[in-house]
C-alpha positions in Angstrom: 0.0 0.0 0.0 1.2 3.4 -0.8 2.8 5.5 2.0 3.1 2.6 4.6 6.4 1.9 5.7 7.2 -1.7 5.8 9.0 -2.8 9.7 10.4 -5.8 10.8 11.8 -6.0 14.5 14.5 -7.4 16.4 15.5 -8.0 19.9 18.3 -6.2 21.2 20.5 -8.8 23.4 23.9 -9.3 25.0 25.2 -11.4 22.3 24.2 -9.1 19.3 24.2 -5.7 21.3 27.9 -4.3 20.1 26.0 -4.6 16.4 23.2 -3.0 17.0 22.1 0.3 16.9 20.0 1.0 20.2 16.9 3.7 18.2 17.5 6.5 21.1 21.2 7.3 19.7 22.1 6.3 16.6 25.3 6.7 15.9 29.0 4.4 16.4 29.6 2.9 19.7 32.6 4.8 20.7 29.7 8.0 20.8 29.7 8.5 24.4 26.0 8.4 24.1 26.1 4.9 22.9 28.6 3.7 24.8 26.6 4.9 28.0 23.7 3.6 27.2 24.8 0.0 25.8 26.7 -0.4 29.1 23.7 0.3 31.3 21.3 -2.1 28.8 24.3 -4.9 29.2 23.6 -5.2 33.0 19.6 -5.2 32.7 19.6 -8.2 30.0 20.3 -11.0 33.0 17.2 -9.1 34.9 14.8 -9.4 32.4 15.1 -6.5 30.6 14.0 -6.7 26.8 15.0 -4.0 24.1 12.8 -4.7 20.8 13.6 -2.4 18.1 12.9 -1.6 14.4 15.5 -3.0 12.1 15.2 0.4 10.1 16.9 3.2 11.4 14.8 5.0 13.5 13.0 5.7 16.6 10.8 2.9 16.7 11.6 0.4 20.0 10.1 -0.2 23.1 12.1 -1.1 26.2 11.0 -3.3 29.2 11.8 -4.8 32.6 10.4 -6.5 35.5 9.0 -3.8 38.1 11.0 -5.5 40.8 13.9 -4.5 39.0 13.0 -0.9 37.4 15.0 1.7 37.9 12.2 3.9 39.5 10.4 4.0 42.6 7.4 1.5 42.2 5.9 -0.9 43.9 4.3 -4.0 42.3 5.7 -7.1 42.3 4.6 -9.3 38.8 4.1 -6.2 36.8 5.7 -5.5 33.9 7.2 -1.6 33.8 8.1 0.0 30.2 10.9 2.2 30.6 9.9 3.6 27.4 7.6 3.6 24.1 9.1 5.3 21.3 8.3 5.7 17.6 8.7 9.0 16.1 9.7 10.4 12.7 8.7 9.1 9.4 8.0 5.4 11.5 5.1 7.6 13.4 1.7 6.7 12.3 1.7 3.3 11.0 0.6 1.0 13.7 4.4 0.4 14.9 3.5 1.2 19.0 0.5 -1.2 18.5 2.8 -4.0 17.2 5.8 -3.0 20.0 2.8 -2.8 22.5 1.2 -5.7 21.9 4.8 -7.7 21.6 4.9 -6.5 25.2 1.7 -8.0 26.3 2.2 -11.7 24.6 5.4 -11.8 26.1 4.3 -10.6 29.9 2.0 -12.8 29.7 3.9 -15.7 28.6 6.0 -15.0 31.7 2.8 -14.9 33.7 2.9 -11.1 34.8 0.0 -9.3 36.4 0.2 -6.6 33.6 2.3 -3.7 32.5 3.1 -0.2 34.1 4.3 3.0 33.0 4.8 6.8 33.5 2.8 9.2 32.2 0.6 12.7 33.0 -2.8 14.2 32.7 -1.6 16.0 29.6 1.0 14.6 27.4 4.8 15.7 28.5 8.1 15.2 26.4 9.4 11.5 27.1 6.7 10.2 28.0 3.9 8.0 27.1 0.6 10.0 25.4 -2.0 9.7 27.9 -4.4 9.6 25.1 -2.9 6.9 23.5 -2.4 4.6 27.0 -6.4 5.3 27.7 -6.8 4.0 24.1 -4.9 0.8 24.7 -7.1 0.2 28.5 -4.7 1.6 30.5 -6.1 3.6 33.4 -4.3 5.5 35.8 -2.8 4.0 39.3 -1.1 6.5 41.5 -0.6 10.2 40.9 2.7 11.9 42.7 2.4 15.1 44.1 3.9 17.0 40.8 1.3 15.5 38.5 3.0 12.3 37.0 1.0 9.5 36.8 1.7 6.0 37.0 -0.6 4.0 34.8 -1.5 0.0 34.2 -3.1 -2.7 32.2 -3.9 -5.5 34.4 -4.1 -8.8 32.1 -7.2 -9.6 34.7 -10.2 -8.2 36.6 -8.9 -8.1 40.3 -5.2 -7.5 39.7 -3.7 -6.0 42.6 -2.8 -1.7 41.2 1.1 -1.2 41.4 1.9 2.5 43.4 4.7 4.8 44.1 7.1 4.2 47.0 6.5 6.6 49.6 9.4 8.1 48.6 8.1 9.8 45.5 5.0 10.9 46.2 6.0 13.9 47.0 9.0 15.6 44.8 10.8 17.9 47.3 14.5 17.8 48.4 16.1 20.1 50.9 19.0 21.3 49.0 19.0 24.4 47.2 20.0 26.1 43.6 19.6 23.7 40.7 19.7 20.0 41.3 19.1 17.2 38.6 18.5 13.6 39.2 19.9 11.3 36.0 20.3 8.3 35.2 22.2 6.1 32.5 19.3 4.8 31.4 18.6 7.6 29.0 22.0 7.9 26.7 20.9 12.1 26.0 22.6 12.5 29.6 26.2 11.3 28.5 26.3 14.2 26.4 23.7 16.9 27.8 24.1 16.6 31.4 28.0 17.9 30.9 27.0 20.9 29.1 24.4 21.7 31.6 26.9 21.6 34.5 29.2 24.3 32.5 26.4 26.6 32.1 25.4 26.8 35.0 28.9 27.3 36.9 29.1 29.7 34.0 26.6 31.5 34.9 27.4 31.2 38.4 24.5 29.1 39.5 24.6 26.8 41.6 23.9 23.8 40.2 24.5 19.8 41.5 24.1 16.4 39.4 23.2 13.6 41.1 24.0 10.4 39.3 22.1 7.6 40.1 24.4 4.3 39.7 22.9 1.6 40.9 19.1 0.3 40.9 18.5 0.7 45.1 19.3 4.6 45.1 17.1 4.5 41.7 14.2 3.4 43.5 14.7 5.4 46.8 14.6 8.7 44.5 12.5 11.3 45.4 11.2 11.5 42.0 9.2 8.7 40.0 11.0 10.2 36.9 14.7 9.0 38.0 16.2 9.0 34.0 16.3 12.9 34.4 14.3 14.4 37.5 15.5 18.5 37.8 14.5 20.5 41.2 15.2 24.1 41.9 15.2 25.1 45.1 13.9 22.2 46.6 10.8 22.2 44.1 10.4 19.9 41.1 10.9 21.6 37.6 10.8 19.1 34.7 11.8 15.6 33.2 12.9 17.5 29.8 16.4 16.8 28.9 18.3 20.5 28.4 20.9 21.7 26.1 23.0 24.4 27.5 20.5 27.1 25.8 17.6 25.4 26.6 18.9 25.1 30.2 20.4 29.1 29.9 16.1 30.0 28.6 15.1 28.6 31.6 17.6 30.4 34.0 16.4 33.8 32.4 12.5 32.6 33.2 
């Protein structure tokens, strides 16, 4: 049919991962984007983690893991979390997030899971999932934190006990002061962004602190339920949008 782009997929694993490109940065694996995020996929595989992609270059994946082992502060044990649900460019439009989606599904199931969770917001936010589109698929929401993300699910059956937010995130504050950014590995943009950030704001001569979260425990005792890049100011929550240095320079002059 005219106009419809033709996708086959593929699963991203240990053995084939160096080969691969990875759909959130494409580029050669000594980019330090890459190279970040390959590492931190590497060390999910063995916990369950799937990475199933387009084999066209693109953004067309979806990522996945157990909750239990999310890097994010959720409670529900036999859930399913989806890090994230990406297609985008000339991919977008075609039915791709139904076939990642439902890939999702028939494999949860398979492993017996209770259903799938993920992050999202009343009103659709950069990097994360269209509420419009989850509400579409059944998904309803679960537990709201205090700075309006949402955690959402599709239990596979009438009953299923809801996943929820640790305690911890409920309610985004932190003590400190000035700028102060929570990231992760998980999203490769950091490797690159989170660098530039720092030297525009001691550029600028604000203070600013990132707080790299390395391992899954202080990823799930964050006080954020974004953890992949969570930025407070003043002890308030600001935003989950990666920044640039003159994205992150706009904001300093708001």
């Amino acid at each position: 049919m005219s106009g419809v782009i033709s996708v086959d997929y593929i699963r991203v694993t240990k053995e084939n991962l160096s080969s691969e490109h990875i759909c959130c940065a494409i580029s050669n694996n000594n980019d330090i984007q890459v190279a970040s995020k390959k590492a931190w996929l590497s060390r999910r595989f063995e916990e369950g983690l799937v990475f199933l992609k387009s084999v066209q270059r693109g953004k067309c994946f979806i990522e996945y893991i157990p909750v239990e082992h999310a890097w994010n502060p959720i409670d529900g044990d036999g859930y399913m979390y989806i890090d994230c649900l990406w297609v985008s460019g000339a991919l977008k439009g075609h039915g791709y997030s139904n076939d990642l989606l439902d890939a999702c599904i028939q494999d949860s199931k398979e492993q017996s899971k209770l259903g799938l969770c993920i992050l999202s917001s009343q009103k659709k936010k950069p990097f994360l999932a269209d509420p419009r589109y989850l509400a579409y698929k059944g998904f309803s929401v679960c537990d709201e934190a205090d700075n309006g993300i949402q955690l959402w699910y599709l239990p596979f059956a009438q009953g299923n006990p809801k996943p929820s937010f640790k305690e911890c995130a409920r309610h985004p504050h932190i003590e400190k002061m000035g700028y102060v950014l929570y990231y992760t590995d998980q999203c490769p943009f950091n490797a690159k962004y989170v660098p530039m950030v720092q030297a525009a704001a001691a550029e600028a001569g604000v203070p600013f602190e990132a707080i790299h979260l390395e391992s899954r425990a202080d990823a799930q005792a964050a006080p954020t339920p974004i953890t992949t890049y969570a930025l407070f100011y003043n002890g308030e929550y600001l935003t989950n949008e990666q920044m640039n240095e003159k994205k992150f320079v706009r904001l300093l002059s708001r």
